[in-house]
Structures are given as structure tokens and as C-alpha cells.
C-alpha positions, 0 to 999 in steps of 0.5 A: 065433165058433164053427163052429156059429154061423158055419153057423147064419149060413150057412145063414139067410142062403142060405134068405134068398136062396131057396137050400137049404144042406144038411149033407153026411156022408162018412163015412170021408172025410177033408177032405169038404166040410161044406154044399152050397149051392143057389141058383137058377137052379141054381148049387151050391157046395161049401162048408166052413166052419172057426172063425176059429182052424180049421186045413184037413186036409192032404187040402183043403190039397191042393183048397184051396191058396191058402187 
């Protein structure tokens, strides 16, 4: 599946739940996240998706390591 597809995914079903899911851009910063992710009552998360054959940058190999 391709990345667009799996973000499509993601963010049908966050607004399913009464979420907002929006795109990030940091440009000029490598390894940014590439959605934050709103649920009630206030939680957030930091979401970044790859395909099934995405590869992580070096930079979130470092905040993601046992991933």
C-alpha cells in the first residue's frame, strides 16, 4: 500500500473517532513527523507514516530506535 493511501486511512478514521489529524511541514528539517493527531479529551500524538518497503531517516532512527 502506498503511503498516501495508508494517510487517507489514518486520517478517516481519526475524524471517525471525533479526532483532527493534520499535515505537519518543517521545511528544512529533516526526519519531521508528517501528521499530528488530535483525540478528545486532549490527547496528541505525533504520527509519521511510511509504506510497507519505507525506510526511517537516520535523524528518526535516533527518536525511534526500536522501531
Amino acid at each position: 500500500m502506498k503511503e498516501i493511501n495508508t494517510e487517507r486511512l489514518l486520517v478517516d478514521g481519526i475524524t471517525a473517532m471525533g479526532g483532527r489529524c493534520l499535515k505537519l511541514n518543517f521545511p528544512g528539517v529533516a526526519g519531521a513527523p508528517d501528521r499530528l493527531v488530535l483525540l478528545p479529551p486532549g490527547v496528541l500524538h505525533f504520527v509519521e507514516l511510511k509504506s510497507a518497503s519505507g525506510r526511517l531517516e537516520r535523524s528518526q532512527q535516533v527518536l525511534f530506535p526500536k522501531l
